[in-house]
TORPA-4810 file (N, C-alpha, C, O; in nm, 3 decimals):
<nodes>
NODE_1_23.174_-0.289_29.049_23.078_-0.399_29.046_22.954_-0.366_29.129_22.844_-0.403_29.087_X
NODE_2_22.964_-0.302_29.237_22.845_-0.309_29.347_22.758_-0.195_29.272_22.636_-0.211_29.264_X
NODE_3_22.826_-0.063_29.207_22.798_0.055_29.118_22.662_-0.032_29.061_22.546_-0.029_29.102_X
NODE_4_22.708_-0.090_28.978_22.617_-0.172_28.852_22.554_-0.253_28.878_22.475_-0.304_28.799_X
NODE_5_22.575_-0.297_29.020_22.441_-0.425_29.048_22.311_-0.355_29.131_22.194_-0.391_29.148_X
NODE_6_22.399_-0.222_29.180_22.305_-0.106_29.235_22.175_-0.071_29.127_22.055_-0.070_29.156_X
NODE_7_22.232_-0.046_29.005_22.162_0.015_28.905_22.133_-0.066_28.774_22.161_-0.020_28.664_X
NODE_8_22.085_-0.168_28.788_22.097_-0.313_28.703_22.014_-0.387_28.751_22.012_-0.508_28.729_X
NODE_9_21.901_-0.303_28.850_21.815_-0.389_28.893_21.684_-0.474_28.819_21.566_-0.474_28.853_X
NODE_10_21.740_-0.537_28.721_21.685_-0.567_28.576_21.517_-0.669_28.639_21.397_-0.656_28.619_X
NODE_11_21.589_-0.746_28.705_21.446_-0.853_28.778_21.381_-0.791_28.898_21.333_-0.873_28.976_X
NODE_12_21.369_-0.680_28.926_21.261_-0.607_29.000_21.250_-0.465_28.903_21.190_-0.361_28.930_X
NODE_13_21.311_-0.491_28.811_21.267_-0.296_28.746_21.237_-0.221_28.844_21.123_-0.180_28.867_X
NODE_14_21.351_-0.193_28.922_21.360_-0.067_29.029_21.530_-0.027_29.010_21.615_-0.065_28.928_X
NODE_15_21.535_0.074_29.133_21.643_0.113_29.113_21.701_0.121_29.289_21.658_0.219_29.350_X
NODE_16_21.771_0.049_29.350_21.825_0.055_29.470_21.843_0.184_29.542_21.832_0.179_29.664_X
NODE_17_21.859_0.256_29.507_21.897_0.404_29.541_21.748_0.502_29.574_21.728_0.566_29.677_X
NODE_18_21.658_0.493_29.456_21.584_0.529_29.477_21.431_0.477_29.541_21.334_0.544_29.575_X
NODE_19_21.454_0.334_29.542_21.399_0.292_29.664_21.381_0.285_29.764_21.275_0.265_29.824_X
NODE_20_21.555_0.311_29.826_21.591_0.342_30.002_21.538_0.473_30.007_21.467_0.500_30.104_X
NODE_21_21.567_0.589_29.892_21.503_0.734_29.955_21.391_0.698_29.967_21.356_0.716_30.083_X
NODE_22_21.305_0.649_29.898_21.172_0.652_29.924_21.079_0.571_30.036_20.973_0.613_30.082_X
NODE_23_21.145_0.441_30.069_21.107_0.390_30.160_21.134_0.408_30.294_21.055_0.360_30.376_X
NODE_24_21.264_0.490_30.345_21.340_0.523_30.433_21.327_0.650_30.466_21.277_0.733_30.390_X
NODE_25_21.367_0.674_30.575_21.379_0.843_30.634_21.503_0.866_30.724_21.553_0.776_30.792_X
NODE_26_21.547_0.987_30.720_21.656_1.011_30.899_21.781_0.995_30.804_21.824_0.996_30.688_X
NODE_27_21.814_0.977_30.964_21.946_0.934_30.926_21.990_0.783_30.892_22.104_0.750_30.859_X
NODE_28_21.893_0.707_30.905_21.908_0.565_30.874_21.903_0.594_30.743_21.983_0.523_30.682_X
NODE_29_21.824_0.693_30.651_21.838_0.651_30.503_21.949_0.708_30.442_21.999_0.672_30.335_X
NODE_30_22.003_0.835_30.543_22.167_0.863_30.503_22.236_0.794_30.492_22.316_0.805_30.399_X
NODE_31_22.243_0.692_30.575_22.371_0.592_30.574_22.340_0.467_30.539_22.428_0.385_30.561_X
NODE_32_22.210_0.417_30.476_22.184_0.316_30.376_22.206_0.408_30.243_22.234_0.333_30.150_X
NODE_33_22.203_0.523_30.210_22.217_0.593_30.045_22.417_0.572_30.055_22.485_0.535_29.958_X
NODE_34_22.482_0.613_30.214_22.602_0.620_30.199_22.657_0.498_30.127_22.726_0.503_30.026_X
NODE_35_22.606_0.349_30.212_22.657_0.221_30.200_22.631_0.216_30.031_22.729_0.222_29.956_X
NODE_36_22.522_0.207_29.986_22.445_0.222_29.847_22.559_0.255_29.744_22.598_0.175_29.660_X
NODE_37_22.595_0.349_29.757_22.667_0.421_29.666_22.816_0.363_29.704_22.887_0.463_29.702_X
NODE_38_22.866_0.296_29.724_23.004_0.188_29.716_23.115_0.261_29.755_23.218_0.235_29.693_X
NODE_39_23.122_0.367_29.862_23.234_0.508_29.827_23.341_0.475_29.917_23.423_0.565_29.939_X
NODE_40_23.359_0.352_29.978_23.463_0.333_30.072_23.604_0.306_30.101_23.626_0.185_30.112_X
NODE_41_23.695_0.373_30.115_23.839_0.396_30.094_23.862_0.238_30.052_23.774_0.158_30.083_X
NODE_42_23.994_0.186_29.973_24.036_0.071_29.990_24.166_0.102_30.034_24.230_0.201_29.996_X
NODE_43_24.217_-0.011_30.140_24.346_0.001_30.207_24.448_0.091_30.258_24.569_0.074_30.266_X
NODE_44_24.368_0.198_30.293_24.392_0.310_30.354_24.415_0.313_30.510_24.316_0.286_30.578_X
NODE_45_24.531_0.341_30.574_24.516_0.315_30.742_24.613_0.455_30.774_24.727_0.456_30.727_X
NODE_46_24.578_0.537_30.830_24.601_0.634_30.948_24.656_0.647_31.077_24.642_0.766_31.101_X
NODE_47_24.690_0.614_31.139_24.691_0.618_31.326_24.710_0.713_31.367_24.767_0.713_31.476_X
NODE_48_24.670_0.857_31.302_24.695_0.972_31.409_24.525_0.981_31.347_24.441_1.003_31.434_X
NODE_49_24.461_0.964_31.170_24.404_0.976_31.162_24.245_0.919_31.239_24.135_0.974_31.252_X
NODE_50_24.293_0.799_31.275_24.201_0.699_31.411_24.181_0.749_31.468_24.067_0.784_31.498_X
NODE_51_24.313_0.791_31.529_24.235_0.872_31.717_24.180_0.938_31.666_24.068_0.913_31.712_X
NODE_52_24.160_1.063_31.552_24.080_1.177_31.568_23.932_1.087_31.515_23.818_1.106_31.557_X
NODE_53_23.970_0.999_31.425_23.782_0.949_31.413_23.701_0.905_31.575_23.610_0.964_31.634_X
NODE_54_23.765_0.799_31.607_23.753_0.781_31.733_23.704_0.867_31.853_23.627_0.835_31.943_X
NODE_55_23.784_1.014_31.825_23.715_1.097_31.930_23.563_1.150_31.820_23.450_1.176_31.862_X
NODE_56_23.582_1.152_31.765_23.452_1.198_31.689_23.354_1.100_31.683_23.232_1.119_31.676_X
NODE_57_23.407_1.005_31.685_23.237_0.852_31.738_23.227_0.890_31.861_23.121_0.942_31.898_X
NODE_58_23.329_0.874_31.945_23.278_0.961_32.111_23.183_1.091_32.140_23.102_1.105_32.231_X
NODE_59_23.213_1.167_32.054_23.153_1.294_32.090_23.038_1.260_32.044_22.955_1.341_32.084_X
NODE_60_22.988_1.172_31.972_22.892_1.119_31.894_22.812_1.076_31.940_22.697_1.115_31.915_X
NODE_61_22.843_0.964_32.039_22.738_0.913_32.130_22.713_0.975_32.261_22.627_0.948_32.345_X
NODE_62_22.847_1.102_32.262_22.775_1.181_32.372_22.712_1.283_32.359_22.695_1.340_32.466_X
NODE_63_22.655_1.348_32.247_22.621_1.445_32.194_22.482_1.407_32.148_22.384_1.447_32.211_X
NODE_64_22.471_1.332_32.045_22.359_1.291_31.964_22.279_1.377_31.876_22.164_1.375_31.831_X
NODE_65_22.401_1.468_31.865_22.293_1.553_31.792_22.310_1.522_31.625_22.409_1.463_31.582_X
NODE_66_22.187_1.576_31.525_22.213_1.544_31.399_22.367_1.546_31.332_22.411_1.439_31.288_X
NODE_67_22.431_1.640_31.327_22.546_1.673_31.294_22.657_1.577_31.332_22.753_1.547_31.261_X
NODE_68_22.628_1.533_31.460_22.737_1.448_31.529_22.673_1.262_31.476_22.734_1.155_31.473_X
NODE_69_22.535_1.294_31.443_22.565_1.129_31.361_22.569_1.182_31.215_22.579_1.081_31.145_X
NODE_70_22.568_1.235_31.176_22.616_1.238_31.006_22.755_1.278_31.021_22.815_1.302_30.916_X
NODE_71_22.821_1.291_31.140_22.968_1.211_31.099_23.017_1.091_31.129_23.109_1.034_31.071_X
NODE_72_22.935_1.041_31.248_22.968_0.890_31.248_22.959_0.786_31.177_23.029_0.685_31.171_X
NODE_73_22.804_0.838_31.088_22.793_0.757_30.979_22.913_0.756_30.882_22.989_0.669_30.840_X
NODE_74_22.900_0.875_30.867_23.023_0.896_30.745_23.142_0.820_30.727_23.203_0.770_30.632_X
NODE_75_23.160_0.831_30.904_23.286_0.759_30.934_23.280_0.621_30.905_23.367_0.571_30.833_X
NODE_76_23.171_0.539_30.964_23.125_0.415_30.937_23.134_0.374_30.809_23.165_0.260_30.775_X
NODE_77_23.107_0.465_30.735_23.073_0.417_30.592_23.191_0.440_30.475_23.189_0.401_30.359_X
NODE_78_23.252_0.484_30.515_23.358_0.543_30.401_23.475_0.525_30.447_23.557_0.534_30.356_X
NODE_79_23.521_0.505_30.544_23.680_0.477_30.561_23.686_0.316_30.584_23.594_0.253_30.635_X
NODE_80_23.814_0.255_30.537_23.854_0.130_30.478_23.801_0.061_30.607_23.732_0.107_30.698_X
NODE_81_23.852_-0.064_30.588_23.818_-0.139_30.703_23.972_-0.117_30.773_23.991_-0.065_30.883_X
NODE_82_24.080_-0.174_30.677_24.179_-0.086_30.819_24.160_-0.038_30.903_24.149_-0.068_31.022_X
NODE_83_24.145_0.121_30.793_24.149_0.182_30.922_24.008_0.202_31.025_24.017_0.290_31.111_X
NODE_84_23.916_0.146_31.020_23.800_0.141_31.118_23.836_0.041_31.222_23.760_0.038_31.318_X
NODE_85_23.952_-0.054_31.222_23.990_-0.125_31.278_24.066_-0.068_31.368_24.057_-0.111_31.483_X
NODE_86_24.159_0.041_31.341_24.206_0.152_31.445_24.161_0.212_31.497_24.188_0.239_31.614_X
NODE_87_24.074_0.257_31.429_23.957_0.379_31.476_23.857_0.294_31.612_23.822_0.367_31.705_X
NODE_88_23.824_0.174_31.617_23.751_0.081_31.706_23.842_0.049_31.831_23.799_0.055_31.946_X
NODE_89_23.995_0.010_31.793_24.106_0.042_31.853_24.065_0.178_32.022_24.045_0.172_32.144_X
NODE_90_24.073_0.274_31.921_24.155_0.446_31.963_24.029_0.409_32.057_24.055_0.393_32.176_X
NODE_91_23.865_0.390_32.007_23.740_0.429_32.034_23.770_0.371_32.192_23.763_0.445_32.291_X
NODE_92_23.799_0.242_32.199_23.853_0.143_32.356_23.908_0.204_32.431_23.865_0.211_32.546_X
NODE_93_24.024_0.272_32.391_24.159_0.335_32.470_24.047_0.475_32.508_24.018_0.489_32.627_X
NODE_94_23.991_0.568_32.412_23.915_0.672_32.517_23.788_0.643_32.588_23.743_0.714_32.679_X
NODE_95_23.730_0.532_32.541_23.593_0.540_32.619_23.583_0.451_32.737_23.501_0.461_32.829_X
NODE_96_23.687_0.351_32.723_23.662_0.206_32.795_23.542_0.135_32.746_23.497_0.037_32.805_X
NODE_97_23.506_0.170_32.672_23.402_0.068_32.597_23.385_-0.012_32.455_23.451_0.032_32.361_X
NODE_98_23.334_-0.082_32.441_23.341_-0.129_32.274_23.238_-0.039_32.254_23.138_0.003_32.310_X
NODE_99_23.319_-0.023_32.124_23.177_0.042_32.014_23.060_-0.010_31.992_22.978_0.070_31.948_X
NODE_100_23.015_-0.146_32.012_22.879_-0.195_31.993_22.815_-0.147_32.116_22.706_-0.089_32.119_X
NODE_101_22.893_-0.176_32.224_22.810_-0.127_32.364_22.753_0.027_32.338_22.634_0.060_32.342_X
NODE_102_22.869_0.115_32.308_22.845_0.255_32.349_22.739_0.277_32.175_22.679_0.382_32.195_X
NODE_103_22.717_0.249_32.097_22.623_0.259_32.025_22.481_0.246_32.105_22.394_0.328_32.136_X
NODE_104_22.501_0.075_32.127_22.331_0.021_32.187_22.293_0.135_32.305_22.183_0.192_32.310_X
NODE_105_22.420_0.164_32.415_22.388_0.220_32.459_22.297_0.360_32.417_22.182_0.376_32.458_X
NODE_106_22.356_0.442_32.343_22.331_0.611_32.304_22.206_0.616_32.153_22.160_0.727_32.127_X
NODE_107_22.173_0.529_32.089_22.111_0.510_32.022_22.029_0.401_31.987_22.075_0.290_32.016_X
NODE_108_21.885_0.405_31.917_21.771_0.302_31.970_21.707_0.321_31.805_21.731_0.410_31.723_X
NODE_109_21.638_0.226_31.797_21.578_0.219_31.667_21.619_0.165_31.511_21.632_0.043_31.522_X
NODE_110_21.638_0.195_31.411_21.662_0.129_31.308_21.806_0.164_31.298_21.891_0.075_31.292_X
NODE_111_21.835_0.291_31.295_21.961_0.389_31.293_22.056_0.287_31.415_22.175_0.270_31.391_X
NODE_112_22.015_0.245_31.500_22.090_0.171_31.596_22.159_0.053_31.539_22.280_0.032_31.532_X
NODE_113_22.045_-0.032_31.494_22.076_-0.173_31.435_22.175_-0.168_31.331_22.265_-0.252_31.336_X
NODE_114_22.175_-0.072_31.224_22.261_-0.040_31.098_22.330_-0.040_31.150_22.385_-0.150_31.156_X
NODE_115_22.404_0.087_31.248_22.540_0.119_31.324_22.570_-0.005_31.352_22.684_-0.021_31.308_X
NODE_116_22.525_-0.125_31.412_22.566_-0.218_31.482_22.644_-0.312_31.341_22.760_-0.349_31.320_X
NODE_117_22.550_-0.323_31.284_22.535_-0.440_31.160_22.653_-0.354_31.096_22.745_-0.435_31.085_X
NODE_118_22.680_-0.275_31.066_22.831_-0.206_30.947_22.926_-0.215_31.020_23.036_-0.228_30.965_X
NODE_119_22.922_-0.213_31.153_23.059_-0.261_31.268_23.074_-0.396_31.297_23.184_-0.449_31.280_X
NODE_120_22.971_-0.466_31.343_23.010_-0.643_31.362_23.052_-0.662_31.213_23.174_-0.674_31.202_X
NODE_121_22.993_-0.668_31.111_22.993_-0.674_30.934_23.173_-0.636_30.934_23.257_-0.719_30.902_X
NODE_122_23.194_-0.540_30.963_23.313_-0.532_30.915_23.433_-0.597_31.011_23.527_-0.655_30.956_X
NODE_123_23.428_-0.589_31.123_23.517_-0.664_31.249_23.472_-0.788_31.218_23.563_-0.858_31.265_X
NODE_124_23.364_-0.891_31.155_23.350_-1.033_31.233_23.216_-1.085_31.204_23.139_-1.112_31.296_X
NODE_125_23.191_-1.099_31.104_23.114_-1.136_31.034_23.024_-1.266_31.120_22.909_-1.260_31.164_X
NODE_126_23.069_-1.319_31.123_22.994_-1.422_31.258_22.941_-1.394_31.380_22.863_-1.459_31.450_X
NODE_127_23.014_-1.247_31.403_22.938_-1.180_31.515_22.838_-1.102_31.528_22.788_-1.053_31.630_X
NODE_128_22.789_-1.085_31.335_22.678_-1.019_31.315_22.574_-1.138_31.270_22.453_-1.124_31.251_X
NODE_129_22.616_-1.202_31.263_22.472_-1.320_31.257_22.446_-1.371_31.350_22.332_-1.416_31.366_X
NODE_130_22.557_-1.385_31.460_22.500_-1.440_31.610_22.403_-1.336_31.653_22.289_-1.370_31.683_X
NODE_131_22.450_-1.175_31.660_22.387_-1.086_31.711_22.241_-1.061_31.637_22.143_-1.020_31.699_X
NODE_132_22.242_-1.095_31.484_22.105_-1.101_31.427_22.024_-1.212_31.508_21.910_-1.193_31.548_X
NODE_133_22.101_-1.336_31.527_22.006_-1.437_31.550_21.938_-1.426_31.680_21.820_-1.452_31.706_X
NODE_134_22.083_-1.361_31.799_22.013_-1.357_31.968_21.917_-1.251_31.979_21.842_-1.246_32.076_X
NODE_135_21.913_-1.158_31.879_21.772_-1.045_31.826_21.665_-1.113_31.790_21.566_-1.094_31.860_X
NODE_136_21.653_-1.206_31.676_21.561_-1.232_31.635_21.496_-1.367_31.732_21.375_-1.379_31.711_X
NODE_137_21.539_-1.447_31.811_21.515_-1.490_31.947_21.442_-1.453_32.050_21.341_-1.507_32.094_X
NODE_138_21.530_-1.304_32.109_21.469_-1.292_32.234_21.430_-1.137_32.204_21.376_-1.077_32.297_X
NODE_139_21.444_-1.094_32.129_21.379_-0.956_32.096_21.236_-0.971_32.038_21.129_-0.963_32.098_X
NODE_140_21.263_-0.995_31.896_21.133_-0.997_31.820_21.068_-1.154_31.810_21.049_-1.226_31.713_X
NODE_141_21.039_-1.178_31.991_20.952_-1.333_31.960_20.959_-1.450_31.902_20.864_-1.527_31.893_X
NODE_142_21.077_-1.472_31.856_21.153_-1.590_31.809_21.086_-1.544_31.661_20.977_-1.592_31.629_X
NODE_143_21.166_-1.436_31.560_21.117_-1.412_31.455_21.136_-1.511_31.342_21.216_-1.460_31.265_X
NODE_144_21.091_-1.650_31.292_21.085_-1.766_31.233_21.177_-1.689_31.095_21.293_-1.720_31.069_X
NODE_145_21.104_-1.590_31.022_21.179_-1.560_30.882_21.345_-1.579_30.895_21.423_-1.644_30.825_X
NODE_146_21.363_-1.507_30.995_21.525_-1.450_31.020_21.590_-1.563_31.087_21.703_-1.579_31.040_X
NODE_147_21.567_-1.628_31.158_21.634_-1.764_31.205_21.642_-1.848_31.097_21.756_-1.893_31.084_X
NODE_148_21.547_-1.894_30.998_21.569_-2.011_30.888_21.638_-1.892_30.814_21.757_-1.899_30.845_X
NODE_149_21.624_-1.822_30.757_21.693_-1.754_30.680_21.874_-1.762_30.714_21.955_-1.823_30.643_X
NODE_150_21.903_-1.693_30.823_22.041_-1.704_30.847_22.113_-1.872_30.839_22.212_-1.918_30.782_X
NODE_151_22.007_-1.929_30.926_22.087_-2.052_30.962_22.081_-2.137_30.804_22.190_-2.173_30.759_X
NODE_152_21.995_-2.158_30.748_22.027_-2.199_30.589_22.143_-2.149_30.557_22.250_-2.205_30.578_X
NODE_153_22.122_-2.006_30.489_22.231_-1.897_30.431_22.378_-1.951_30.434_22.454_-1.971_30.340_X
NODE_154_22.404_-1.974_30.623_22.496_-1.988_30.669_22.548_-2.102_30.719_22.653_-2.100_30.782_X
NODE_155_22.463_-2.241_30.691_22.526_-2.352_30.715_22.582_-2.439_30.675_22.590_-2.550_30.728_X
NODE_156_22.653_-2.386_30.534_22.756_-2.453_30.438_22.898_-2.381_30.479_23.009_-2.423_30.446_X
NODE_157_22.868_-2.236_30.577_22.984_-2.173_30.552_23.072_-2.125_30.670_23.192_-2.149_30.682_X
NODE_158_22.998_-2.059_30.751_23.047_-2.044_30.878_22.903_-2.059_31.017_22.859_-1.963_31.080_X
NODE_159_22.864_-2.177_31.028_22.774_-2.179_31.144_22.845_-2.212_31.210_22.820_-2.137_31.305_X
NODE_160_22.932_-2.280_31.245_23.013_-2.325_31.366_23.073_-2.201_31.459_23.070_-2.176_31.579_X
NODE_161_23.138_-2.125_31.323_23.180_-1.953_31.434_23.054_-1.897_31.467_23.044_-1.883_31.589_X
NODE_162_22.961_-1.861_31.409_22.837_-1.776_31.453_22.772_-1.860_31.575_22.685_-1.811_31.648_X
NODE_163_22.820_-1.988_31.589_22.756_-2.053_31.717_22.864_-2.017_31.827_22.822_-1.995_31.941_X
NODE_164_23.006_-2.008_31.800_23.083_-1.977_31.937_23.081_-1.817_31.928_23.099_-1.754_32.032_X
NODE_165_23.065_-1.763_31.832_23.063_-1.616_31.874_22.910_-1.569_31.957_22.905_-1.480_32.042_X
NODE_166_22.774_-1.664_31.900_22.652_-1.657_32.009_22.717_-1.672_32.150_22.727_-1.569_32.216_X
NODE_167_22.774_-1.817_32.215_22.809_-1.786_32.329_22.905_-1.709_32.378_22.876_-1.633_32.470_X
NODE_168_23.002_-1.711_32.341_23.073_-1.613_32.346_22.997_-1.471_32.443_22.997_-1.432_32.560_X
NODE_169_22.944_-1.434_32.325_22.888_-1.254_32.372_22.765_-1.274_32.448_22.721_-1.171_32.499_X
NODE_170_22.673_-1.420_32.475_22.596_-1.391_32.543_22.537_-1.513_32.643_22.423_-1.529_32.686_X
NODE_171_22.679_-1.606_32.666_22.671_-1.688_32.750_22.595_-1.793_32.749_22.621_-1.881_32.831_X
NODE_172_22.466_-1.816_32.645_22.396_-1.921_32.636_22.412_-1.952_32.534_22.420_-1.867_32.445_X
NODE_173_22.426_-2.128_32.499_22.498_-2.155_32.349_22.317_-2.118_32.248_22.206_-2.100_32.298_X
NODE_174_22.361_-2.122_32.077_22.244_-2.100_32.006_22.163_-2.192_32.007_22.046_-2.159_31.990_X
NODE_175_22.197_-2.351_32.029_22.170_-2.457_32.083_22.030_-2.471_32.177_21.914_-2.505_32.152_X
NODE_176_22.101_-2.425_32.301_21.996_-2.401_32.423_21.929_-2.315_32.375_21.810_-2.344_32.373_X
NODE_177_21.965_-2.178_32.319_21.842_-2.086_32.311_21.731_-2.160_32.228_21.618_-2.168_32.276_X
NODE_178_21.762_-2.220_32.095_21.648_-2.289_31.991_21.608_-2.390_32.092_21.495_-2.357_32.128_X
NODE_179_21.640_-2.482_32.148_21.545_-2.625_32.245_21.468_-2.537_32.301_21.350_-2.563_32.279_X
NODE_180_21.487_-2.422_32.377_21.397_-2.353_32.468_21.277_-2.237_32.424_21.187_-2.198_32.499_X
NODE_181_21.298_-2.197_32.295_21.182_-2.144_32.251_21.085_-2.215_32.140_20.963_-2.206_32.124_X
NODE_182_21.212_-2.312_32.048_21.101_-2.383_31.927_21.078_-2.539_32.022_21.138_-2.583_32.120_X
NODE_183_20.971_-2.588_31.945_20.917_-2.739_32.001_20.873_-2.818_31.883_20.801_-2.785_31.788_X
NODE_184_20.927_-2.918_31.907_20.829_-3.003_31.795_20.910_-3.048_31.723_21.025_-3.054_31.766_X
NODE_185_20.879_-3.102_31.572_20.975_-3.156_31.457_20.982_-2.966_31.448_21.081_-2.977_31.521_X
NODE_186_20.972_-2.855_31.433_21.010_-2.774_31.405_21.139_-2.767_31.466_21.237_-2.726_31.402_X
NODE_187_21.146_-2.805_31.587_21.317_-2.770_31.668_21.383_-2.887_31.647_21.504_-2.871_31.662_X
NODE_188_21.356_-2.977_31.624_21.440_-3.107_31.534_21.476_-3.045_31.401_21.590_-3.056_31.355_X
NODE_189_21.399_-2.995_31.352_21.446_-2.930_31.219_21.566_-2.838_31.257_21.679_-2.861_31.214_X
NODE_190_21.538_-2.733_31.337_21.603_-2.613_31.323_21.738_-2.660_31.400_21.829_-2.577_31.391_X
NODE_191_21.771_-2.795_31.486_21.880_-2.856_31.565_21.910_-2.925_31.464_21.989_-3.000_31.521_X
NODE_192_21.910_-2.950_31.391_21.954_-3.062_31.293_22.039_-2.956_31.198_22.152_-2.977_31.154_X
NODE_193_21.966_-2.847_31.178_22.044_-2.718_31.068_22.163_-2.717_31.136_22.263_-2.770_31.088_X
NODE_194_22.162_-2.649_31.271_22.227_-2.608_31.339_22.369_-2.680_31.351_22.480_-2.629_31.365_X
NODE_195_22.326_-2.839_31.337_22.417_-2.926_31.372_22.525_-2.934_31.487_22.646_-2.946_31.466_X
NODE_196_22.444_-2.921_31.658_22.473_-2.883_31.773_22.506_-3.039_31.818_22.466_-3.140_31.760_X
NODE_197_22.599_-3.031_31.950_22.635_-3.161_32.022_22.560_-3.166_32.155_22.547_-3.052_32.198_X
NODE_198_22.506_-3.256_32.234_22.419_-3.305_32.310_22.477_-3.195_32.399_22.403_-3.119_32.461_X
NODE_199_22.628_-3.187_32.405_22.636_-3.089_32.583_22.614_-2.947_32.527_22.603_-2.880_32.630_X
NODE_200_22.598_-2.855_32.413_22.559_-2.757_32.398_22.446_-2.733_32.451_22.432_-2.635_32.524_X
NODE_201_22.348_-2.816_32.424_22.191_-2.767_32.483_22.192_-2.703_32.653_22.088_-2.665_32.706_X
</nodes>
């Protein structure tokens, strides 16, 4: 299915594939062509095979060299969610760190954000829209597109988790963060989406 909606791009007469090469570069467009192309194990799990991915995301972020992210990607992109669920596992037990940390940490830029977004995406889906939203907040200037965008998208379906997974990982509810940067009927609007309780703020 994803094959054919890739290449079926009938209402933009383009072609997905060859848009990312062309608009993209690095290794970020490696592992948007990887995701692209649909190639990812189904229900496949390992545990001797984990630890060895695991040490290979390690060497990954301690290395940085080309070679060592065109296997992390790889890894990211092509083995099941199982087993990336072990592999995130093994990654804890050798580094003492989560994988989102030791990413943000060792890598910066677009290539960063992907890594992040194909790991929250696959662990916790609510934890990648909180983490889009506390980005598009306090990173990029309270970026208006990406806040109405998510919080629409997502408020028939799961805003309630993407609001405890916001505090959760970053201690201030999504609540308080919107009263404190939007004003106006705009933040009545965007509290009303939200559908927050007086002690959140």
């Amino acid at each position: 299915m994803l094959i054919q909606l890739l290449f079926s791009s009938v209402e933009y007469n383009s072609d997905l594939l060859q848009d990312i090469y062309s608009e993209t570069s690095g290794h970020f467009r490696d592992t948007l062509m990887n995701l692209a192309q649909g190639t990812r194990q189904e229900g496949y799990a390992d545990p001797a095979m984990a630890a060895q991915d695991a040490m290979v995301i390690w060497e990954a972020c301690q290395q940085k060299s080309g070679e060592h992210k065109n296997m992390l990607q790889m890894i990211l992109c092509n083995k099941s969610y199982q087993q990336l669920w072990m592999v995130f596992q093994e990654f804890q037990s050798i580094s003492g760190q989560d994988i989102v940390d030791a990413i943000t940490e060792c890598y910066d830029g677009y290539f960063q954000e992907l890594l992040i977004a194909i790991v929250l995406c696959m662990r916790d889906k609510a934890s990648y829209f909180a983490y889009r939203l506390y980005t598009a907040i306090h990173e990029l200037g309270f970026h208006n597109k990406t806040i109405i965008r998510i919080l629409i998208s997502r408020s028939e379906t799961d805003l309630m988790n993407i609001r405890q997974r916001y505090k959760e990982r970053y201690g201030k509810s999504l609540l308080h963060d919107i009263k404190h940067f939007a004003s106006g009927h705009y933040e009545s609007a965007l509290l009303a989406i939200t559908a927050g309780d007086a002690e959140d703020y």
